[in-house]
Residue frames as qw, qx, qy, qz and C-alpha x, y, z in Angstrom:
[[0.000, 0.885, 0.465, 0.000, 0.00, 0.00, 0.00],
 [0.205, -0.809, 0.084, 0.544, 2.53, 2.21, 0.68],
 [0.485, -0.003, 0.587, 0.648, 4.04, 2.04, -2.90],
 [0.115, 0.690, 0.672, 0.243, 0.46, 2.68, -4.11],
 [0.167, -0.893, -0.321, 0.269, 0.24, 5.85, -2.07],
 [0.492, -0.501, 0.356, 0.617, 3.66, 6.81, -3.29],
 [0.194, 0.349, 0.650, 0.647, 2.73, 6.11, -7.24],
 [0.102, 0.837, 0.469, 0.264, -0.74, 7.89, -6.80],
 [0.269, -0.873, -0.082, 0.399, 1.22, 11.16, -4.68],
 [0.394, -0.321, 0.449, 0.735, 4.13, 11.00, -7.37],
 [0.268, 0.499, 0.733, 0.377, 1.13, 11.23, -10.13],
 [0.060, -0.885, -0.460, -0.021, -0.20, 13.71, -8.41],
 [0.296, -0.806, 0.246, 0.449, 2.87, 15.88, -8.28],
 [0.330, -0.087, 0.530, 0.776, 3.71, 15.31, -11.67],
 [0.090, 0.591, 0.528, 0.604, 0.20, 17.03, -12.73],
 [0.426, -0.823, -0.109, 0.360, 0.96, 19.70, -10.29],
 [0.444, -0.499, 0.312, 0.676, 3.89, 20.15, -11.88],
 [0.218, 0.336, 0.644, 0.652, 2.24, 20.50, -15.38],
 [0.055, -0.888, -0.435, -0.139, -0.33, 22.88, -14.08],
 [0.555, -0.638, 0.074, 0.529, 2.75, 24.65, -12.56],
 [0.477, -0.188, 0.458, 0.726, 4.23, 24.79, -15.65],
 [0.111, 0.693, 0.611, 0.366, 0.92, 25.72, -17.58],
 [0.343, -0.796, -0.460, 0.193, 0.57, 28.41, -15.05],
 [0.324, -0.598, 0.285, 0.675, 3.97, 30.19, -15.69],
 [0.294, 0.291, 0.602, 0.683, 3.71, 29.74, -19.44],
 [0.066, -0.758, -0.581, -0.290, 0.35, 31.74, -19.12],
 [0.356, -0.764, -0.021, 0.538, 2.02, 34.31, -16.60],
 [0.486, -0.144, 0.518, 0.689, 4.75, 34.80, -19.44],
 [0.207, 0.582, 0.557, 0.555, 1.73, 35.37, -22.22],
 [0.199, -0.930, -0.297, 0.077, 0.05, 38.20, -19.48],
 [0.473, -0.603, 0.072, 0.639, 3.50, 39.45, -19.03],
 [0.478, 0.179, 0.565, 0.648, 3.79, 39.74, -22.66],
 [0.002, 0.732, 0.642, 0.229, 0.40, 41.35, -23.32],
 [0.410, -0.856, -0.201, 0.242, 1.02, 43.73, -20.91],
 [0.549, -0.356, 0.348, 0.671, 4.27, 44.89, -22.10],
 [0.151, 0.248, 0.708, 0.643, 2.93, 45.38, -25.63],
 [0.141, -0.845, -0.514, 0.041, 0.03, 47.03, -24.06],
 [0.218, -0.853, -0.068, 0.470, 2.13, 49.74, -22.11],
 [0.443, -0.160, 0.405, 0.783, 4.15, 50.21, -25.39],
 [0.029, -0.661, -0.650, -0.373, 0.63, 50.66, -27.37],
 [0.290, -0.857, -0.398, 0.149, -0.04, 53.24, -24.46],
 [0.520, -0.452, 0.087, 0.720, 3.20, 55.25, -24.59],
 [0.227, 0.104, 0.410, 0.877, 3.36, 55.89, -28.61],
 [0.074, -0.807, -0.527, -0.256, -0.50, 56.99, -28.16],
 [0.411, -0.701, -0.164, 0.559, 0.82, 59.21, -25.33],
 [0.450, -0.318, 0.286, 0.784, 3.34, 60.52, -27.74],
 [0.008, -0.495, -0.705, -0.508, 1.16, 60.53, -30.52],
 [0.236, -0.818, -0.525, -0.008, -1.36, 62.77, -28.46],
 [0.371, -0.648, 0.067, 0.662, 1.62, 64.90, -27.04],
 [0.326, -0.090, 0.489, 0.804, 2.57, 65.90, -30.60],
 [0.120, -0.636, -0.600, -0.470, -1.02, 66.50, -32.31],
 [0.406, -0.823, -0.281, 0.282, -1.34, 68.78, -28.81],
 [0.272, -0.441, 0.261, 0.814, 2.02, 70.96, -29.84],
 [0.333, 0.279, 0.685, 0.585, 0.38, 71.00, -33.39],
 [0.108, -0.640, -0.758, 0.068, -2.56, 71.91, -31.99],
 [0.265, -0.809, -0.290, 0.437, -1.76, 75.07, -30.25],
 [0.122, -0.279, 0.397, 0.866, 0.71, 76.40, -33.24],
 [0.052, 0.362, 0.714, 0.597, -2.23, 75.94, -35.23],
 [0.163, -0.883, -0.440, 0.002, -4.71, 77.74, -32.86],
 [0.326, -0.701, 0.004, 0.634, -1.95, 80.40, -32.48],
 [0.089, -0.097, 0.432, 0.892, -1.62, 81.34, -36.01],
 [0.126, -0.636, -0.761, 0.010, -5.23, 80.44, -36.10],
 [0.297, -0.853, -0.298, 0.308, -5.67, 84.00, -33.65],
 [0.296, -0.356, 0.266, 0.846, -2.28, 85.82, -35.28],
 [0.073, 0.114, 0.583, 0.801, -4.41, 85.62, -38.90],
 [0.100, -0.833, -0.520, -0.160, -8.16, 86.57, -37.60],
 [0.368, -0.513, -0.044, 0.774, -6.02, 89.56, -36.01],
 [0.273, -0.215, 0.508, 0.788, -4.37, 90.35, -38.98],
 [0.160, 0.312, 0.809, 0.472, -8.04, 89.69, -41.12],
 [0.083, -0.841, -0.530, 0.075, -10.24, 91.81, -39.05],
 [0.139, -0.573, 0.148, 0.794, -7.40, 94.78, -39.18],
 [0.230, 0.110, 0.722, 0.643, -7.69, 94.17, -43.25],
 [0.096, -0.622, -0.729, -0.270, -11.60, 94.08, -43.20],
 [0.176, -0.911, -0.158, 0.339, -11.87, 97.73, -40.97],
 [0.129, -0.335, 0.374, 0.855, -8.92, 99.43, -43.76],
 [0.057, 0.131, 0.787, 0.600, -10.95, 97.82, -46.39],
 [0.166, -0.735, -0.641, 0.148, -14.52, 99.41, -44.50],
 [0.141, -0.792, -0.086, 0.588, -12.89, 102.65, -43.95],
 [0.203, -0.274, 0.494, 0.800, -11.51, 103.13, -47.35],
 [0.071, 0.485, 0.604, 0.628, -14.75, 102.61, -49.33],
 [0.165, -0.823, -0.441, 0.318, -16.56, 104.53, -46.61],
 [0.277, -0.511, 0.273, 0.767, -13.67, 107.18, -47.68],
 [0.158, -0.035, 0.581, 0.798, -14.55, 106.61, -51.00],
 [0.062, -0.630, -0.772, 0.054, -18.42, 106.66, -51.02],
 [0.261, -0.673, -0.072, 0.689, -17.66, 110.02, -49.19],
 [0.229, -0.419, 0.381, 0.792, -15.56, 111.45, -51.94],
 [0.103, 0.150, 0.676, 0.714, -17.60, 110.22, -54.59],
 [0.051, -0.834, -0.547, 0.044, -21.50, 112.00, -52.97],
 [0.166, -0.718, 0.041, 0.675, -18.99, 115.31, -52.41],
 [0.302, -0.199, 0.649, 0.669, -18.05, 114.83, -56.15],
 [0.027, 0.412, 0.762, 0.498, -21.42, 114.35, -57.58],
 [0.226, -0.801, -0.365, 0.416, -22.57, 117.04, -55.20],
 [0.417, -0.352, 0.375, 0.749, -19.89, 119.22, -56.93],
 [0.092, 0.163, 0.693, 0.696, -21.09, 118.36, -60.64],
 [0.029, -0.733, -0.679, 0.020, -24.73, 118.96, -59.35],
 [0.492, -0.584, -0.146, 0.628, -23.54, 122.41, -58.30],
 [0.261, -0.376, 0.362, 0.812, -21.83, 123.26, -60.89],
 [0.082, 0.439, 0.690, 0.570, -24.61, 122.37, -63.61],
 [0.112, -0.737, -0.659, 0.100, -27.14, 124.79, -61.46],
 [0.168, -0.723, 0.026, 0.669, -25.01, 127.54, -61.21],
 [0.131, -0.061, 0.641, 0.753, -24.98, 127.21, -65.38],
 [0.015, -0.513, -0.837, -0.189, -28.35, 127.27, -65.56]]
């Protein structure tokens, strides 16, 4: 009997040891995964950092050229206003002048 008890305890420690060994192999794959994960997570990081620097040079010329457009659009308001101006004094003029021929 004791032999018996011996075979069925050595059986049972050699599928121990295979679940043992299953068990690390499968640690190993999580360890992998995980590794390959936090790389996946980093270049997004980086990726996100960079499209974020883009971001703001693009919202800063973004704000340099609506500056730069709304100065344009008030010269380009005040000059025809100027001209408008000049050209009712002008036709004010020619009126003027044709009455005083008359």
């Amino acid at each position: 009997q004791g032999k018996r008890v011996r075979s069925q305890l050595q059986n049972k420690l050699g599928k121990v040891q295979k679940e043992a060994q299953k068990l690390d192999a499968v640690r190993k794959a999580l360890a992998e995964m995980e590794h390959e994960i936090f790389k996946d997570v980093n270049i997004l990081r980086d990726r996100i950092d960079e499209a974020d620097r883009h971001l703001a040079l693009a919202r800063s010329k973004f704000s340099q050229k609506e500056k730069e457009f709304n100065k344009a659009k008030e010269e380009l308001e005040k000059r025809t206003s100027e001209k408008d101006m000049l050209t009712t004094h002008l036709r004010l003029v020619i009126v003027d002048n044709e009455q005083r021929k008359n």
